[in-house]
N, C-alpha and C positions, 0 to 999 in steps of 0.2 A: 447801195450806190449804183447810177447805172455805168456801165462801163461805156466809155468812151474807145474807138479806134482810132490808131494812131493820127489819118488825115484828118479826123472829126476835131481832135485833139487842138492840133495845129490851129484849124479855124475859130476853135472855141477861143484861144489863147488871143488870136489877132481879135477877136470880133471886143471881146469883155475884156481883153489886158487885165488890169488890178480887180475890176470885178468878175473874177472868173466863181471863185469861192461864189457867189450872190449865185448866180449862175448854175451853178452845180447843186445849190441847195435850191433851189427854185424844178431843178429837173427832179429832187430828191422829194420835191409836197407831191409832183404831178405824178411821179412814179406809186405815190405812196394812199396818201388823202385823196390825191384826183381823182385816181381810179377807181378809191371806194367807193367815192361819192357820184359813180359814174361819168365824169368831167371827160373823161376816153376809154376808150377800150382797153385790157391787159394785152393785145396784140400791138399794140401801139408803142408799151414799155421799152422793148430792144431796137427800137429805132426814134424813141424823144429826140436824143440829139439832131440826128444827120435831117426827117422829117419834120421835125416841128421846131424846135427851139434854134436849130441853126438856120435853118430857111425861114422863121421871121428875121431873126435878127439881121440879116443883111440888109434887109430894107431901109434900116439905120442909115445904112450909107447913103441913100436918094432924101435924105433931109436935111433941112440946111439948122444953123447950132440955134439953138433958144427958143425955138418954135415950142406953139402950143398943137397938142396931139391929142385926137379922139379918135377913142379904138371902138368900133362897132360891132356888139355884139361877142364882145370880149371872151364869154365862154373859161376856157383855162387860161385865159392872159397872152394868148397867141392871135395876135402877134403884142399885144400893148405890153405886155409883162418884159419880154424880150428886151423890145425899142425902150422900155426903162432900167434896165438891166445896164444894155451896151452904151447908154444915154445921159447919165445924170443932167445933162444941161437939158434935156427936154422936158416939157412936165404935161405926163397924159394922163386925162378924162376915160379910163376907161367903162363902156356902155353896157352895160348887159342886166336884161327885164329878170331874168329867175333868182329866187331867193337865195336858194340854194348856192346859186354859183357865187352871187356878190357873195355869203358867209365866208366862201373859201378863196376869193380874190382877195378881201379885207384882209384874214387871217396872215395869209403870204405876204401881202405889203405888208403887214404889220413884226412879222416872224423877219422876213428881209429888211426890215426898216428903210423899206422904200420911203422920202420925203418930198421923191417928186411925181405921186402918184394919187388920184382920186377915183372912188368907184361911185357912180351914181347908175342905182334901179331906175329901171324903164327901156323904154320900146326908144327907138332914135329919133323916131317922131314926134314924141310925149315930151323929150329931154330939151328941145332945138332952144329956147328960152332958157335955158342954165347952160349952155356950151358955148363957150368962147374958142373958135379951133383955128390955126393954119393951116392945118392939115389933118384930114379923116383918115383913118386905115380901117381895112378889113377883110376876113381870111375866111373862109367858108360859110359865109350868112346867106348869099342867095344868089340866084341869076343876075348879072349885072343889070339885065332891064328896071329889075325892083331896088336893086343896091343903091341906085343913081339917086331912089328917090331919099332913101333912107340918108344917104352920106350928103350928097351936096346943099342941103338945106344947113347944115351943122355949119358951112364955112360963113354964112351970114353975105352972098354972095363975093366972098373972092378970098381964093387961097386952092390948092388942089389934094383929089381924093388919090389914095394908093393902097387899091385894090390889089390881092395874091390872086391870083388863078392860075390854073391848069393850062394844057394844050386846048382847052376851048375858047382864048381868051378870042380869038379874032373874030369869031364866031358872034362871041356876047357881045360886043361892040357893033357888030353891023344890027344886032336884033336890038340894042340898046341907044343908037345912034339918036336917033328922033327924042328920046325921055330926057335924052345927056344935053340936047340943045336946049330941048323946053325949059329946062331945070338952071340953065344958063351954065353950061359947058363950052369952052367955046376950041378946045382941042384934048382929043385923047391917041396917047397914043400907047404900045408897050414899051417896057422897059425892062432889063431884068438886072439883079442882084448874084453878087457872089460867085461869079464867072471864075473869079481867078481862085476861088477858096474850098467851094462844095463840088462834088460829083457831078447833083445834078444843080443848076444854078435856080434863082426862084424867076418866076414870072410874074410880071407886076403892071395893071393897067392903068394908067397914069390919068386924071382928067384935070385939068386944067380951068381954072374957073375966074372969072371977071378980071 
């Protein structure tokens, strides 16, 4: 199991309340099967909580209840696994092209008995025609210039994308500005998560669309 600190602790408690268990066994596949199967690195293990599974899961809070959620480029379920976790009333599409990962995204829905969760293989571009979305997320897939093209097609023009990034979010916005209008973005802005919960809080670029 991985050990939790105490402030980690606290935020786990607020974020998942009754599905904390789901939660702690979802950090226990990625700690375990993830890593084998390459899905993150072993330097990653003593910090699942605080960098990955608590910094998606805040995101939770920037979506409103019953919405439909497509995670792009899902990987280990970060952040789609999370926002199903802390979520039961949303029900996410999550996207990811390798065989290998869907085997082990399946698995963990399936080991969690997640009910409101679907994995479908393919590129987010291949998929746009089986995705029904109000809202896109996604967490380390690419420069937002490319991100833009990949996520806002998904919404069927109107509903918005909520991208994680780092300190270069303002950055990727002023280089991604022109793709986000062509693509019919009509405001992005940042936003962040988990201010009052985590260390360090998540950053999240918000676009806005029809």
């Amino acid at each position: 199991m991985v050990e939790t600190s105490p402030a980690e602790r606290v935020a786990a408690e607020r974020i998942f309340g009754s599905r904390l268990d789901l939660a702690e066994r979802y950090v226990g596949h990625l700690a375990t099967s993830g890593m084998e199967r390459g899905l993150l690195g072993p330097r990653e293990v003593p910090r699942l909580w605080s960098r990955h599974v608590l910094n998606c899961a805040v995101v939770a809070d920037l979506i409103d209840e019953n919405l439909r959620v497509a995670d792009v480029g899902s990987g280990a379920g970060l952040p789609g696994l999370c926002l199903a976790i802390a979520r039961p009333d949303l029900h996410l599409t999550l996207i990811e092209p390798l065989e290998r990962r869907v085997n082990w995204l399946n698995e963990v829905v399936e080991d969690l008995g997640l009910d409101n969760v679907t994995v479908l293989r393919g590129r987010a571009e291949q998929v746009v025609k089986d995705v029904d979305a109000d809202v896109v997320t996604a967490r380390a897939v690419s420069a937002l210039s490319t991100l833009a093209g990949l996520t806002i097609p998904l919404l069927k023009g109107k509903g918005e994308v909520l991208a994680i990034k780092g300190r270069s979010a303002e950055e990727e916005i002023a280089k991604a500005a022109k793709a986000i209008r062509k693509l019919g973005g009509r405001e992005t802005s940042i936003v962040t998560a988990g201010e009052d919960l985590l260390e360090e809080h998540t950053t999240v670029v918000r676009i806005l669309v029809g």
